[in-house]
MILO-566016 format. One record per atom (N, C-alpha, C): x, y, z; atom name; residue in three letters; residue number from 1. Coordinates in Angstrom, 3 decimals, always signed. Each point is the difference from the previous one (the first is absolute). Example, Ala and Ser with C-alpha at 12.3 -4.5 7.8 and 13.67 -1.06 7.14 Angstrom:
2
          X          Y          Z   atom   rest    nr
    +13.190     -5.690     +7.800      N    ALA     1
     -0.890     +1.190     +0.000     CA    ALA     1
     +0.900     +1.200     +0.000      C    ALA     1
     -0.350     +1.050     -0.720      N    SER     2
     +0.820     +1.190     +0.060     CA    SER     2
     -0.770     +1.090     +0.730      C    SER     2
! end
This chain:
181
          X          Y          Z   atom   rest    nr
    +80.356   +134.492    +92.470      N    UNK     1
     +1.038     +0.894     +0.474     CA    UNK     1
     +0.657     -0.560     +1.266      C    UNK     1
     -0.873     -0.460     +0.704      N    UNK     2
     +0.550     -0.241     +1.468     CA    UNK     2
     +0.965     -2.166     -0.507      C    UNK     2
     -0.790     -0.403     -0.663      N    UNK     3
     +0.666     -0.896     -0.301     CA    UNK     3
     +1.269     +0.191     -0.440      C    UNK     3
     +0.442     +1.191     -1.098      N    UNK     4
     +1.415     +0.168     -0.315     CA    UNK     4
     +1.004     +0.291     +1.054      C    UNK     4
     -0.939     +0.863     +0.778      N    UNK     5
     +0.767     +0.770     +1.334     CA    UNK     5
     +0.657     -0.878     +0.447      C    UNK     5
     -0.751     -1.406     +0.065      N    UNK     6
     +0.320     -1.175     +1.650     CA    UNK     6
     +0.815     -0.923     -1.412      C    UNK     6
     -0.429     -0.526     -1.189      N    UNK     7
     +0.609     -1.209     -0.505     CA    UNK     7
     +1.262     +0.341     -1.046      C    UNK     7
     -0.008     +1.394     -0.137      N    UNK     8
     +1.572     +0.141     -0.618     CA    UNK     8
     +0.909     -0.032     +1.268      C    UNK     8
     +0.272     +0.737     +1.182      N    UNK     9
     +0.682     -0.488     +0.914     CA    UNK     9
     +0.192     -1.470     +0.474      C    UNK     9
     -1.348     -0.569     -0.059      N    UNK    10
     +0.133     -1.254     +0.535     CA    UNK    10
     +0.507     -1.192     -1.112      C    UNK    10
     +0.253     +0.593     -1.073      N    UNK    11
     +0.475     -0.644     -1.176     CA    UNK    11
     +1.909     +0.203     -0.065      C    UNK    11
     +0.066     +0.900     +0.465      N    UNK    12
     +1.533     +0.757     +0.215     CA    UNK    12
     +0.414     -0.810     +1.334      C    UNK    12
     -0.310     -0.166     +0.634      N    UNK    13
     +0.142     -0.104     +1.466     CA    UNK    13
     +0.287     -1.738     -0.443      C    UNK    13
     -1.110     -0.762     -0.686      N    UNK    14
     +0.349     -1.300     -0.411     CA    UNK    14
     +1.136     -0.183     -1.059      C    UNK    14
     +0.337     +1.108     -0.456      N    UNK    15
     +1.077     -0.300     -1.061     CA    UNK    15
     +1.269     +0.158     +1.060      C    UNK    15
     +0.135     +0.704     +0.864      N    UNK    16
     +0.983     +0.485     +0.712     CA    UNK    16
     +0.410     -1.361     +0.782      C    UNK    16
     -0.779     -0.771     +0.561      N    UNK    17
     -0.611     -0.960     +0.924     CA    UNK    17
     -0.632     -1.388     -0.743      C    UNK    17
     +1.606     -0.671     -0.644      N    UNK    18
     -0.233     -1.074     -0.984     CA    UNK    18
     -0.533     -1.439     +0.693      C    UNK    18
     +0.520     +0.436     +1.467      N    UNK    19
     -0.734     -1.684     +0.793     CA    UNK    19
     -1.015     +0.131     +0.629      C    UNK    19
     -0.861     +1.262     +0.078      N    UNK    20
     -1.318     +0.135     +0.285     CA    UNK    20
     -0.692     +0.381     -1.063      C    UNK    20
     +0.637     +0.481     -1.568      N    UNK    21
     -1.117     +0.401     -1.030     CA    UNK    21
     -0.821     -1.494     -0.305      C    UNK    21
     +0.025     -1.390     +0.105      N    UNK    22
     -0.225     -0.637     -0.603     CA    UNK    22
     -1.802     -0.053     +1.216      C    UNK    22
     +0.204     +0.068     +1.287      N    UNK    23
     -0.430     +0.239     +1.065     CA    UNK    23
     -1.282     +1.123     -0.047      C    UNK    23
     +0.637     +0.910     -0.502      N    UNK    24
     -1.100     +1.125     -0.057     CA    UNK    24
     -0.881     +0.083     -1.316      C    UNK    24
     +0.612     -0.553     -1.093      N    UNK    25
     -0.514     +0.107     -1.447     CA    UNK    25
     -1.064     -1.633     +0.329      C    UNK    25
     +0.219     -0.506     +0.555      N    UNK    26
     -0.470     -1.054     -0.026     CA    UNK    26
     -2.004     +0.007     +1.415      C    UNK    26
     +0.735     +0.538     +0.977      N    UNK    27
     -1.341     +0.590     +0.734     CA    UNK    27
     -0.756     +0.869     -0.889      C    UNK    27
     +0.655     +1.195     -0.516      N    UNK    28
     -1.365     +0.901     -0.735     CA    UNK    28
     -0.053     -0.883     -1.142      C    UNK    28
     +0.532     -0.799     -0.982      N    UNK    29
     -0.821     -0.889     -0.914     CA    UNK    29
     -1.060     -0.851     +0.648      C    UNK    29
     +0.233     -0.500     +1.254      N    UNK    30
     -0.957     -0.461     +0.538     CA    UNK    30
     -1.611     +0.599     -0.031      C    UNK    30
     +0.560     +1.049     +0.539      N    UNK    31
     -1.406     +1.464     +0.150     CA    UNK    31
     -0.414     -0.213     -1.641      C    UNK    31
     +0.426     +0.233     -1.019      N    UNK    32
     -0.408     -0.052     -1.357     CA    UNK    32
     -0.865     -1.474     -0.163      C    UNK    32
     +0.526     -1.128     +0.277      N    UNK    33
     -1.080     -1.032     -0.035     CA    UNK    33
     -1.339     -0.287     +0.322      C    UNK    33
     -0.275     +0.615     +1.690      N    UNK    34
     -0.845     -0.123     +0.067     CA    UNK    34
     -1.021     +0.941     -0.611      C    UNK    34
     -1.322     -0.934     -0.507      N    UNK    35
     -1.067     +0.883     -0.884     CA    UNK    35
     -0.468     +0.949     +0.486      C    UNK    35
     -0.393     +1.150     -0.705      N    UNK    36
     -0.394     +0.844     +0.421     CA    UNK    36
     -1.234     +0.676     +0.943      C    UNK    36
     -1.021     -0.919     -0.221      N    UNK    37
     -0.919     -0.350     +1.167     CA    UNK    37
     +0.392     -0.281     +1.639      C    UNK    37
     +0.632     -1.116     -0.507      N    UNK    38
     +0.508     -0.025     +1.907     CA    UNK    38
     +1.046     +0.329     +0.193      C    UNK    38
     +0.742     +0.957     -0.646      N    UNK    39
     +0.607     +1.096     +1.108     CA    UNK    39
     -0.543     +0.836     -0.141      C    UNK    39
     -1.122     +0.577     -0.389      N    UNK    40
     -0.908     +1.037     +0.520     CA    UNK    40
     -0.707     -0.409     +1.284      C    UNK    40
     -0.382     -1.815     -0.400      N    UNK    41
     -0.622     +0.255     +1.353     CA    UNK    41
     +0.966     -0.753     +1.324      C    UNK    41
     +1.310     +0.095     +0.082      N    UNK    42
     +0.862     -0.154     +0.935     CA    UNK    42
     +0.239     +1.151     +0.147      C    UNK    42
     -0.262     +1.427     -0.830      N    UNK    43
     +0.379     +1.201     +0.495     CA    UNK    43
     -1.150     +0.461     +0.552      C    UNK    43
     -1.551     -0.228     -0.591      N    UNK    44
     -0.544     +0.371     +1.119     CA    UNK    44
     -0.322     -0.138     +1.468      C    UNK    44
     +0.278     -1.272     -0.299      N    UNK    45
     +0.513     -0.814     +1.804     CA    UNK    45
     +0.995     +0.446     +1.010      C    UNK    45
     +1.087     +0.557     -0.877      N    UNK    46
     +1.059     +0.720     +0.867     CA    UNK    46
     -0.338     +1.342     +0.588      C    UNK    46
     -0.291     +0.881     -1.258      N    UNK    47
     -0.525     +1.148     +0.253     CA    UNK    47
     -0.657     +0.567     +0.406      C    UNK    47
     -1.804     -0.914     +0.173      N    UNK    48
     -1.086     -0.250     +1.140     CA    UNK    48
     -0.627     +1.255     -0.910      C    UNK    48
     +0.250     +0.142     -1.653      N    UNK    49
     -1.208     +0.962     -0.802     CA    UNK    49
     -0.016     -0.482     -1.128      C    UNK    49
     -0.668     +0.108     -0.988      N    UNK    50
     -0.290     +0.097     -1.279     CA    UNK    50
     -0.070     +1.077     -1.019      C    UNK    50
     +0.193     -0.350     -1.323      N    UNK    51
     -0.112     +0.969     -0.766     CA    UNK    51
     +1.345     +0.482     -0.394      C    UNK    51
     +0.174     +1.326     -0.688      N    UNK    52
     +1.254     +0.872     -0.124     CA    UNK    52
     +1.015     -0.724     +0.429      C    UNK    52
     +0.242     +0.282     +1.496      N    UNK    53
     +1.166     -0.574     +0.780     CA    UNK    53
     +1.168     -1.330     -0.326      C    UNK    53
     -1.101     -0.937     +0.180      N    UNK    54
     +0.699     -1.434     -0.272     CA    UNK    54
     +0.199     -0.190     -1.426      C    UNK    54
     -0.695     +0.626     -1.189      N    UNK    55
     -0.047     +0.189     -1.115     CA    UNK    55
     +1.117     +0.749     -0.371      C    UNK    55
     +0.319     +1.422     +0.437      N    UNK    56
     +1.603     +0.578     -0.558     CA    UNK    56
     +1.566     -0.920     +0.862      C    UNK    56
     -0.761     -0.174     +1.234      N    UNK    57
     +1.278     -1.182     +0.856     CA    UNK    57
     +0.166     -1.407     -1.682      C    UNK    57
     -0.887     -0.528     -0.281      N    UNK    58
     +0.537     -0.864     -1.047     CA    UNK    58
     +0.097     +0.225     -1.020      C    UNK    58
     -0.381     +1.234     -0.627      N    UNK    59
     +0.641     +0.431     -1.074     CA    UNK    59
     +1.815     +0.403     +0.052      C    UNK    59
     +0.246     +0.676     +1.192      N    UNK    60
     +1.194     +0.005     +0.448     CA    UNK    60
     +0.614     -0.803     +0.063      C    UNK    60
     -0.607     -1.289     +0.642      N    UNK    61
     +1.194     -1.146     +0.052     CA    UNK    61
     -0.332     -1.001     -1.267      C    UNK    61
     -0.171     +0.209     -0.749      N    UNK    62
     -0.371     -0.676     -1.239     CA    UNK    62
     +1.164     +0.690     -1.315      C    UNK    62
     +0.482     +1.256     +0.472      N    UNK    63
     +0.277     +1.120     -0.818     CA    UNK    63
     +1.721     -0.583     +0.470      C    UNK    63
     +0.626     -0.259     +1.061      N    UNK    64
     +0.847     -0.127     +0.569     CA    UNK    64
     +0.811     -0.928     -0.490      C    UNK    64
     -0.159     -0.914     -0.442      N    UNK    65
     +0.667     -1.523     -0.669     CA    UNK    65
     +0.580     +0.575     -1.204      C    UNK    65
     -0.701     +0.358     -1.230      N    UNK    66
     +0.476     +0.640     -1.187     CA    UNK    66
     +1.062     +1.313     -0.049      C    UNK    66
     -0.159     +0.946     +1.023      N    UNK    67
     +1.075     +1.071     +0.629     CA    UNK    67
     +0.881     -0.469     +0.262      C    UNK    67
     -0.195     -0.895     +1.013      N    UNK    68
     +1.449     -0.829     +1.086     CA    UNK    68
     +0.832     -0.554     -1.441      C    UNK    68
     -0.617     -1.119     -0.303      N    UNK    69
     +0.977     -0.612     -0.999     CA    UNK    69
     +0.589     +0.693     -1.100      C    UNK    69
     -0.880     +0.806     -0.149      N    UNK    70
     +0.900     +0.905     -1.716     CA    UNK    70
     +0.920     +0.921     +0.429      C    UNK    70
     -0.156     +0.283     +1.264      N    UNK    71
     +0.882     +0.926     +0.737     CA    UNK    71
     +1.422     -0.654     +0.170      C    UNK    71
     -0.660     -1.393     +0.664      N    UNK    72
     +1.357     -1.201     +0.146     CA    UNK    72
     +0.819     -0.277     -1.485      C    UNK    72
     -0.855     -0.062     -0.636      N    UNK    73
     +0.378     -0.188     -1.604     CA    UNK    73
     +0.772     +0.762     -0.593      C    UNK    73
     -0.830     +0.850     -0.206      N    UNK    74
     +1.103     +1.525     -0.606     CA    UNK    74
     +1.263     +0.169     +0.649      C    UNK    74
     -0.013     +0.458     +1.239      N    UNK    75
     +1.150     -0.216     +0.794     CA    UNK    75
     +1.042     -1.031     -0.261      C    UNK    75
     -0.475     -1.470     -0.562      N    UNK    76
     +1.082     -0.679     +0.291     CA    UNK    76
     +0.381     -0.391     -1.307      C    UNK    76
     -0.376     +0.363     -0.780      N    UNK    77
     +0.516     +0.288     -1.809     CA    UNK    77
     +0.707     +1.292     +0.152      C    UNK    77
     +0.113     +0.795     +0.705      N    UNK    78
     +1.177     +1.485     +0.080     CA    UNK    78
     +1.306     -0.950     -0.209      C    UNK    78
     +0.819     +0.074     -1.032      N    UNK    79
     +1.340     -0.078     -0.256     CA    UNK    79
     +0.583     -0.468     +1.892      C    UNK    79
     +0.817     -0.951     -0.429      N    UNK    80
     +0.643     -0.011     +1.889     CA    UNK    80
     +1.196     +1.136     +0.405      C    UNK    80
     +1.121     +0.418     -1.179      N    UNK    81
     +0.797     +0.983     -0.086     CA    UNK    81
     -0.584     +1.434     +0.308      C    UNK    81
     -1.176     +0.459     -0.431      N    UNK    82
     -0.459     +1.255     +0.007     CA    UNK    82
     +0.292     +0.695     +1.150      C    UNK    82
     -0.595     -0.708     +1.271      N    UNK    83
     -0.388     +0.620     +1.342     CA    UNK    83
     +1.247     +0.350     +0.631      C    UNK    83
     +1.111     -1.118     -0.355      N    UNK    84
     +1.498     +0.050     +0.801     CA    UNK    84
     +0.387     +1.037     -0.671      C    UNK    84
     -0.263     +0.038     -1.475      N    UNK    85
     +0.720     +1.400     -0.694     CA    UNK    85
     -0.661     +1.425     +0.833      C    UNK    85
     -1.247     +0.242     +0.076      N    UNK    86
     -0.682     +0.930     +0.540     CA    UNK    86
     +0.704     +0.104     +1.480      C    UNK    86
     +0.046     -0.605     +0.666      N    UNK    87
     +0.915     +0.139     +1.462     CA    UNK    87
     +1.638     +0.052     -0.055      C    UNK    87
     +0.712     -0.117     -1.264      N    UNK    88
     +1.504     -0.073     -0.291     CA    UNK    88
     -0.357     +1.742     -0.337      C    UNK    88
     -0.780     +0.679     -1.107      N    UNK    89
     -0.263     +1.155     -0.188     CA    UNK    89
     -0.167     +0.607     +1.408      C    UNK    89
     -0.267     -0.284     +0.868      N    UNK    90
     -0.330     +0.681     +1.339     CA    UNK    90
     -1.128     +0.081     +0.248      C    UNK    90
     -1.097     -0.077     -0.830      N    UNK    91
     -1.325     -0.535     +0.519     CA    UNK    91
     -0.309     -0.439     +1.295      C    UNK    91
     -0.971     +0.276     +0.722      N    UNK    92
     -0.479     -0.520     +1.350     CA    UNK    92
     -1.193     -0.942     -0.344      C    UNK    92
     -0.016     -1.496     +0.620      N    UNK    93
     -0.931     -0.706     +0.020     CA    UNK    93
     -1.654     +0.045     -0.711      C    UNK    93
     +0.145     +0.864     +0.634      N    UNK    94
     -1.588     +0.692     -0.284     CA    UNK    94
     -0.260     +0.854     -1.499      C    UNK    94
     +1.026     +0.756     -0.304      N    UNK    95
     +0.522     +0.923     -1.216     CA    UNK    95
     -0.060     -1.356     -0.750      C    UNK    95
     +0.637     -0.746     +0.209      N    UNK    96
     +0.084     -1.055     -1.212     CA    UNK    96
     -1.570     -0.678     -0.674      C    UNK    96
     -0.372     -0.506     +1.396      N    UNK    97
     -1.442     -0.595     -0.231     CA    UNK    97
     -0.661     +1.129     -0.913      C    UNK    97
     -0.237     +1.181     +0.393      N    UNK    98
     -0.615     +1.177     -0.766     CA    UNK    98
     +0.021     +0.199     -1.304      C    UNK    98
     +1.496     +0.175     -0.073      N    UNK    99
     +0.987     +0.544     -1.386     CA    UNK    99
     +0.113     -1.595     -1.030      C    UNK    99
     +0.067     -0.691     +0.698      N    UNK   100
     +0.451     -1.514     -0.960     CA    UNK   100
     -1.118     -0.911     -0.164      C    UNK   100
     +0.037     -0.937     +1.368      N    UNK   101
     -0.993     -0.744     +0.302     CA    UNK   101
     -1.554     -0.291     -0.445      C    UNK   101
     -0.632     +1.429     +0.676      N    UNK   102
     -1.390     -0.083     -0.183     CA    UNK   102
     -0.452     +0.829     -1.542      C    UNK   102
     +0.665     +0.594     -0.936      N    UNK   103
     -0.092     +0.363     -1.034     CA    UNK   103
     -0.070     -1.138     -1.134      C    UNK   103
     +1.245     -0.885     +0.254      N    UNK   104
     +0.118     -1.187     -0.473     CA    UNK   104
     -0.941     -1.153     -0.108      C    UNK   104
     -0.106     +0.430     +1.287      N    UNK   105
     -1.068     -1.374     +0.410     CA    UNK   105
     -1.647     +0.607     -0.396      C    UNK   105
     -0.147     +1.045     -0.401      N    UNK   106
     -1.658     +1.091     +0.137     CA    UNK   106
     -0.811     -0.956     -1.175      C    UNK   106
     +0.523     -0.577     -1.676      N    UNK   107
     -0.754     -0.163     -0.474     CA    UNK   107
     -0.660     -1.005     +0.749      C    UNK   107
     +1.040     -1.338     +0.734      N    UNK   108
     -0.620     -1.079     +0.177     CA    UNK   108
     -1.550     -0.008     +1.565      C    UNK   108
     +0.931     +1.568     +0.792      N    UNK   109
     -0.787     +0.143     +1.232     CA    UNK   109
     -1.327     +0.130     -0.672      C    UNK   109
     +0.024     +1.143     -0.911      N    UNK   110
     -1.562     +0.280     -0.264     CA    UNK   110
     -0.946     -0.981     -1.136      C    UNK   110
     +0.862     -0.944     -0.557      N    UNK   111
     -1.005     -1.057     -0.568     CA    UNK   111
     -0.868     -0.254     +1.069      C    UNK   111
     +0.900     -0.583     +1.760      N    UNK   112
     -0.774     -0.353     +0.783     CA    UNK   112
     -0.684     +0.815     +0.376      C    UNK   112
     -0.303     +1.685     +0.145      N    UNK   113
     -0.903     +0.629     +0.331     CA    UNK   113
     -1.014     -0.133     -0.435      C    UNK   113
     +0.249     +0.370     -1.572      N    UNK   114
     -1.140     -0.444     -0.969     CA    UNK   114
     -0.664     -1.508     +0.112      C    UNK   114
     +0.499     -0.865     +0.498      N    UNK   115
     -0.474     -1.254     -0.059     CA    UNK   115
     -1.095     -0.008     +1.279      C    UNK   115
     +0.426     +0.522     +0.807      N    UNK   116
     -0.891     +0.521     +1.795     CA    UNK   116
     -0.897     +0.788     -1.145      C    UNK   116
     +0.245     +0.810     -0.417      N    UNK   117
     -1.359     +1.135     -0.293     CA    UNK   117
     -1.030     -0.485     -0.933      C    UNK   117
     +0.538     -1.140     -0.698      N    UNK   118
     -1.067     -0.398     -0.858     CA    UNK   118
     -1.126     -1.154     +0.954      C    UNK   118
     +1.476     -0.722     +0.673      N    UNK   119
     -1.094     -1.182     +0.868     CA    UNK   119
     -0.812     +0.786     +1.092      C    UNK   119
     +0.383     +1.130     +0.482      N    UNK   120
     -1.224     +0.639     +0.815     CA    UNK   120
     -1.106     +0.724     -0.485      C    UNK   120
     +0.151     +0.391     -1.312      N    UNK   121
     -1.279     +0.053     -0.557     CA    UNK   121
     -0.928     -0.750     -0.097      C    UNK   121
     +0.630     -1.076     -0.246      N    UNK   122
     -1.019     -1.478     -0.043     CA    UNK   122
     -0.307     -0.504     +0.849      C    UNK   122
     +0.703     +0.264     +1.084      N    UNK   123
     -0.470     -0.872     +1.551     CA    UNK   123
     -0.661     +0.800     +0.536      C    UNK   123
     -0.401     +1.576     -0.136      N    UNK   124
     -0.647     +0.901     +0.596     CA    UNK   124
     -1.505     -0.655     -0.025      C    UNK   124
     -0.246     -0.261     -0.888      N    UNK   125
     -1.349     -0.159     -0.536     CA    UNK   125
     -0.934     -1.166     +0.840      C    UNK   125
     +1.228     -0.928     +0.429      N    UNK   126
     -0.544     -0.688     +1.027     CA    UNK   126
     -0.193     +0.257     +1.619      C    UNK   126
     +0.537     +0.978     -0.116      N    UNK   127
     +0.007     +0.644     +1.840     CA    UNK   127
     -2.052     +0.653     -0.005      C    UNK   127
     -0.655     -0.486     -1.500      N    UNK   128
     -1.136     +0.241     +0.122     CA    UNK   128
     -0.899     -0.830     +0.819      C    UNK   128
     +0.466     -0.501     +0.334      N    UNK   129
     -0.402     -1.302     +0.752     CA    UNK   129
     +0.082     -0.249     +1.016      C    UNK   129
     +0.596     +1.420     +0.651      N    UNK   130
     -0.250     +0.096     +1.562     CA    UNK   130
     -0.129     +1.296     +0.348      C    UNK   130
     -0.480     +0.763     -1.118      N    UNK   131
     -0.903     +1.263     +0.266     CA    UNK   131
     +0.585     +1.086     -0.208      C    UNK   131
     +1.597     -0.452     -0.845      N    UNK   132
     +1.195     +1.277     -0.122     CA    UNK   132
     -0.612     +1.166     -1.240      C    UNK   132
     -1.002     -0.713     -0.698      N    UNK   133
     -0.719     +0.575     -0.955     CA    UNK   133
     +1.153     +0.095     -1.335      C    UNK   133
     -0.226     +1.041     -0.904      N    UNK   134
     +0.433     -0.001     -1.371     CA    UNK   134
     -0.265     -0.501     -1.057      C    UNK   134
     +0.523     -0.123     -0.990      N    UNK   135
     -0.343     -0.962     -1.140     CA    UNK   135
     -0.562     -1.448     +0.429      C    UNK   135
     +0.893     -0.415     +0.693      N    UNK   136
     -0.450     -1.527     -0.021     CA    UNK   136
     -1.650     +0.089     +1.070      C    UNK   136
     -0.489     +1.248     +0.282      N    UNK   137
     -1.433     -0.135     +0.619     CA    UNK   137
     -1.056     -0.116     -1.012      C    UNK   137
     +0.134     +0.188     -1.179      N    UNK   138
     -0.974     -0.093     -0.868     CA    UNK   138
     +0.371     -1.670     -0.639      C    UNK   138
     +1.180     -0.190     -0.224      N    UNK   139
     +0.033     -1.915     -0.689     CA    UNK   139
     -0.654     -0.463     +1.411      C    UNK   139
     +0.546     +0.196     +1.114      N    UNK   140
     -0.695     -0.818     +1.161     CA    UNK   140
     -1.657     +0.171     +0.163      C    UNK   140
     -0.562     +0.939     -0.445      N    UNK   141
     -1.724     +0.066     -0.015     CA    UNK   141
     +0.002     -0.666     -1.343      C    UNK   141
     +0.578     +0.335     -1.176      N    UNK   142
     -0.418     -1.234     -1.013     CA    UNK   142
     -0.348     -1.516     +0.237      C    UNK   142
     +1.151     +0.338     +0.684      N    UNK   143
     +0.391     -1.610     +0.033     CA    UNK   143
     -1.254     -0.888     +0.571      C    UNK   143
     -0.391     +0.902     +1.471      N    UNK   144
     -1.219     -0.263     +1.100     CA    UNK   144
     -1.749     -0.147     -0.815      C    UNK   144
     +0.036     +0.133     -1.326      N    UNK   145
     -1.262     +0.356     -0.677     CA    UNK   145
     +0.411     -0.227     -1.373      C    UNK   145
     +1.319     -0.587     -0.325      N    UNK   146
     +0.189     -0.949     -1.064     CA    UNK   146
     -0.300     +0.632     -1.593      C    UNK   146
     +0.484     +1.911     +0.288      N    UNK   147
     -0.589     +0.743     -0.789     CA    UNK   147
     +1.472     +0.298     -0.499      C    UNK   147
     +0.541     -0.691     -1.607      N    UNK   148
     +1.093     +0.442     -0.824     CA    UNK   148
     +0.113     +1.546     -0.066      C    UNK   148
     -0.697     +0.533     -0.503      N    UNK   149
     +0.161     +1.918     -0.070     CA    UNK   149
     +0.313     +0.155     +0.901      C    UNK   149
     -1.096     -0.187     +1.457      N    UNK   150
     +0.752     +0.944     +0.970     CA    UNK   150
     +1.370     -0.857     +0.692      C    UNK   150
     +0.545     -0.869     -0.386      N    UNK   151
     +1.387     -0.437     +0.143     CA    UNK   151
     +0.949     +0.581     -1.140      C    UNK   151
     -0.274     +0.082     -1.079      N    UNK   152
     +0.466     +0.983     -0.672     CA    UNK   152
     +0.283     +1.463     +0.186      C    UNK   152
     -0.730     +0.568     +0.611      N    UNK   153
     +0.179     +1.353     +0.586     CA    UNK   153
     +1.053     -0.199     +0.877      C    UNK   153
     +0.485     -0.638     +1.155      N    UNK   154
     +0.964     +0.165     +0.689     CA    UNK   154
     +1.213     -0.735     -0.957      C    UNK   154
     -0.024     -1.252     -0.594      N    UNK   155
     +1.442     -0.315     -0.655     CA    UNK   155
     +0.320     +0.810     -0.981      C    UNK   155
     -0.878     +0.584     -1.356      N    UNK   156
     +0.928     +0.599     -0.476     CA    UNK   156
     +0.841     +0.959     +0.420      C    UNK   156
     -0.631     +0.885     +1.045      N    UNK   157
     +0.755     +1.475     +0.219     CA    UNK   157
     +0.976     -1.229     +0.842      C    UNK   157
     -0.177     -1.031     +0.319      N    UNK   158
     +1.763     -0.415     +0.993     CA    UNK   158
     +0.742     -0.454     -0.479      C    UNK   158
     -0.315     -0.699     -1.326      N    UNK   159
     +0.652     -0.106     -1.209     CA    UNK   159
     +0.773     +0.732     -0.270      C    UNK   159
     -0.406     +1.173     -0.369      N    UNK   160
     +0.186     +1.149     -0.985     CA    UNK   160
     +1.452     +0.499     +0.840      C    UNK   160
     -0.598     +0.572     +1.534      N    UNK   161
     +0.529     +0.192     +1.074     CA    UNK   161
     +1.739     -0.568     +0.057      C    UNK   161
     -0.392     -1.597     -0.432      N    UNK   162
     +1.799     -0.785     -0.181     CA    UNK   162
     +0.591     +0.314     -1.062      C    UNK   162
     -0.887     +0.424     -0.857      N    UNK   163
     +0.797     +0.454     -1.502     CA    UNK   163
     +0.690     +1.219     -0.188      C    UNK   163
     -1.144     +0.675     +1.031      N    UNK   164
     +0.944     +1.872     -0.014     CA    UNK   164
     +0.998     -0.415     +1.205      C    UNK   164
     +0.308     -0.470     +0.973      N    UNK   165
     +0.860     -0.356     +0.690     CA    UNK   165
     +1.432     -0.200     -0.475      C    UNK   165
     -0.288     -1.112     -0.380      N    UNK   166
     +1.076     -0.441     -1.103     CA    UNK   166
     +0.473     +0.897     -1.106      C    UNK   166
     -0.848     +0.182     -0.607      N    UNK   167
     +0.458     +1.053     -1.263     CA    UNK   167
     +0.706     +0.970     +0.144      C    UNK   167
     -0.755     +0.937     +1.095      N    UNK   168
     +1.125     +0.769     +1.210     CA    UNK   168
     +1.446     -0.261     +0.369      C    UNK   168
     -0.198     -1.176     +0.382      N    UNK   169
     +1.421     -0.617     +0.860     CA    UNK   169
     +1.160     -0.088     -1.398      C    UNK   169
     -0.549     -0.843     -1.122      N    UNK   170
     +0.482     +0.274     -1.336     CA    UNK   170
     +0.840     +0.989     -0.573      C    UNK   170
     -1.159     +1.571     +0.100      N    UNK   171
     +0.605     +1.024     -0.830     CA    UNK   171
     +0.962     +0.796     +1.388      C    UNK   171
     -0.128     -0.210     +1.139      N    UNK   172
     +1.029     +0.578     +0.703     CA    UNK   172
     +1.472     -0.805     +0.322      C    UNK   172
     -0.357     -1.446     -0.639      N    UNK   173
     +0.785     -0.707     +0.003     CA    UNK   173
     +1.392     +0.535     -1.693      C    UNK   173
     -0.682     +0.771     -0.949      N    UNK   174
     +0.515     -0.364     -0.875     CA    UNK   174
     +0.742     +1.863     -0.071      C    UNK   174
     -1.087     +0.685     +0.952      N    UNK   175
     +0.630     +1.200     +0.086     CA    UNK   175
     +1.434     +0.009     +1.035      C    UNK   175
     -0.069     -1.008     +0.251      N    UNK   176
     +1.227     -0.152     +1.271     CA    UNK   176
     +1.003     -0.523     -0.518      C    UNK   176
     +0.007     -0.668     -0.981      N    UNK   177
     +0.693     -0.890     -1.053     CA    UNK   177
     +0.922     +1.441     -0.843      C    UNK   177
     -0.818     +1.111     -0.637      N    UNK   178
     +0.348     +0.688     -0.759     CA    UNK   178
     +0.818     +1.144     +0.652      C    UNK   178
     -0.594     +0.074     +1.490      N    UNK   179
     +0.777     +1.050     +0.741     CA    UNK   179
     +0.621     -0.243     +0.706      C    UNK   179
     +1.004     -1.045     +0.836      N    UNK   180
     +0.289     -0.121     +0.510     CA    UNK   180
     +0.405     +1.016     +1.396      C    UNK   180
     -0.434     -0.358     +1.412      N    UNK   181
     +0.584     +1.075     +1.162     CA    UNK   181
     -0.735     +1.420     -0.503      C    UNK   181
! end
C-alpha cells in the first residue's frame, strides 16, 4: 500500500520530468539489484534493529521499481492528443490526469502493482533470516537441520500465497476490464 502511495506519484512525477525520469528510474532499479540479503543487512545497519522493520523498509523498496515504471509506462502510451483535448474541453490539469490519464494508463499501472505484490510475497520469506519471522521461518529451520517436510511447511503455503496473489490481481484485473470507471 505504502509502496503505491510513494511509486505511482513518483512514477508521474518521472513522466512529467523527462530529463530526470531516466535519473530516478534508474537509482530505484538500482535498489532492485541489490540481493536481497544485503539490503536487509545495509538496512539493519542504518536502522540500528532487526527483524520486522528493515524487513517491511525492503519489501517497500523492492515494491517501488515495478509501480514507478508501469506508472511511467501506462502514462506514456496515453494517446499524445487526449490530454490537450481534455484542457481545450476546459479541463484543469489535474481533472485531466484523473478523468483521462490515469484511467488510461490503470491497466498498465496495476500490472506493476501486481508485479510488487507477487515479488513481495516471495521476498517476505527471506526477511526470515533476520528474525522478521513468517513463512520463510519454518524453510529457514528446515533448511538449519536439512529437514525437506519441515521446509515444505513454510514454501508451500508461500507458494500458494503467490498464486492467490496473482489470481486475485487477475480476476480484479478482468472485472475492471468489464466495468469500466
Amino acid at each position: 500500500m505504502w509502496a503505491v502511495g510513494a511509486g505511482v506519484p513518483l512514477g508521474l512525477w518521472a513522466f512529467r520530468r523527462p530529463r530526470v525520469a531516466g535519473v530516478v528510474m534508474g537509482a530505484v532499479g538500482m535498489l532492485q539489484t541489490v540481493p536481497s540479503l544485503a539490503l536487509l543487512a545495509f538496512l539493519i545497519a542504518a536502522l540500528g534493529t532487526i527483524g520486522f522493520v528493515p524487513a517491511l523498509v525492503a519489501l517497500f523498496l523492492y515494491a517501488l521499481l515495478p509501480i514507478m515504471r508501469n506508472t511511467h509506462a501506462g502514462l506514456a502510451a496515453v494517446p499524445p492528443g487526449l490530454v490537450p483535448a481534455a484542457l481545450a474541453l476546459g479541463l484543469s490539469r489535474g481533472q485531466a490526469l484523473r478523468a483521462v490519464e490515469l484511467p488510461l494508463a490503470a491497466p498498465t499501472l496495476m500490472a506493476g502493482v501486481k508485479t510488487a505484490a507477487v515479488i513481495n510475497v516471495g521476498t517476505a520469506t527471506v526477511a526470515a533470516f533476520i528474525g522478521a519471522g513468517g513463512l520463510g521461518e519454518r524453510i529457514v529451520s528446515g533448511l538449519a537441520v536439512n529437514a525437506s517436510a519441515q521446509m515444505l511447511v513454510g514454501a508451500l503455503p508461500a507458494a500458494l500465497l503467490a498464486l492467490l496473489v496473482q489470481g486475485l490481481f487477475d480476476r480484479l484485473e478482468r472485472r475492471l476490464r468489464r466495468h469500466p470507471g
